[in-house]
C-alpha positions in Angstrom: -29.7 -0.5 15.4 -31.3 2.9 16.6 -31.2 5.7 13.4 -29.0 7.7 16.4 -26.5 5.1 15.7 -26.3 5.0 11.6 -23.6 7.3 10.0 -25.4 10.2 8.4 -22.8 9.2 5.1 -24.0 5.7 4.9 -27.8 6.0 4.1 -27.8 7.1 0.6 -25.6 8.6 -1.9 -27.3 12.0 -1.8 -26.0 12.4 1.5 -22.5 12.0 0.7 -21.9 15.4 -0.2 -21.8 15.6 3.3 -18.6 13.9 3.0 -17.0 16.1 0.5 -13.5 15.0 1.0 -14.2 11.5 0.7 -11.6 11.4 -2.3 -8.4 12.7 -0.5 -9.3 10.4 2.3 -9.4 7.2 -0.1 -5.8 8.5 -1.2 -4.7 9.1 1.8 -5.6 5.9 2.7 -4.1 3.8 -0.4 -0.8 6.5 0.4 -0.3 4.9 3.8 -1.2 1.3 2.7 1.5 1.0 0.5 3.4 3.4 2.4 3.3 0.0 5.0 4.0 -2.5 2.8 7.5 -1.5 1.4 9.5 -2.2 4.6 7.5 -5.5 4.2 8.8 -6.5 1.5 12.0 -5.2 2.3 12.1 -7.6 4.7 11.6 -10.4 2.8 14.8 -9.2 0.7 16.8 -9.5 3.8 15.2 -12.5 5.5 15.1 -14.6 2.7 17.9 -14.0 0.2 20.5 -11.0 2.1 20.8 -13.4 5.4 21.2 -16.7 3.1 23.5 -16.0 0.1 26.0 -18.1 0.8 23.0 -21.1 0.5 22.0 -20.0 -3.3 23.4 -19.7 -6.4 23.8 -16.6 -8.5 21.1 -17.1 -10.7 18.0 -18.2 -7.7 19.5 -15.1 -5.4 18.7 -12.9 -8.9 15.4 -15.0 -10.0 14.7 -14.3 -5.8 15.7 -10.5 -5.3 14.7 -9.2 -8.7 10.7 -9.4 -8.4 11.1 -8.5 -4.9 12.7 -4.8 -6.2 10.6 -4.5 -8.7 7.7 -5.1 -6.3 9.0 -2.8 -3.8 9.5 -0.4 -6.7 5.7 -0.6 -8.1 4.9 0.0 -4.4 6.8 3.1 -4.0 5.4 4.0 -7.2 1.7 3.6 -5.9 2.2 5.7 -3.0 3.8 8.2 -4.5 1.4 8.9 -7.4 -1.6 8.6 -4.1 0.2 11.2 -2.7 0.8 13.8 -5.4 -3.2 12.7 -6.4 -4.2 14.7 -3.1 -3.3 18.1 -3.7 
């Protein structure tokens, strides 16, 4: 690979202040990962147990649903704190 070719931000860590917004970036990006994986596990709420209720009993649709909410919840969470991190 030609030096031409070599981001100026990957040779050494003294150049990474020319990359001064490297944090809000990494935030940014964590923000819109978890941001995706919600509706993801939303999803698997209502493929899996909303679809098929009739098929379980009370106690598995509960045991089923309730670490999916509190995954989707701790998700949400994530996200939100990456996002109020940027400003």
């Amino acid at each position: 690979m030609t030096p031409a070719l070599v981001r100026p931000w990957m040779d050494s860590p003294s150049n990474w202040q020319w990359y001064p917004d490297k944090k809000q970036d990494c935030l940014a990006t964590v923000n819109q990962v978890f941001s995706f994986l919600n509706p993801l596990t939303f999803r698997h709420v209502i493929d899996q147990y909303a679809t098929g209720y009739r098929d379980c009993t009370h106690a598995e649709f509960l045991r089923g649903v309730s670490p999916l909410l509190g995954e989707a919840v701790g998700v949400a969470f994530v996200s939100r704190v990456a996002r109020n991190s940027q400003d």
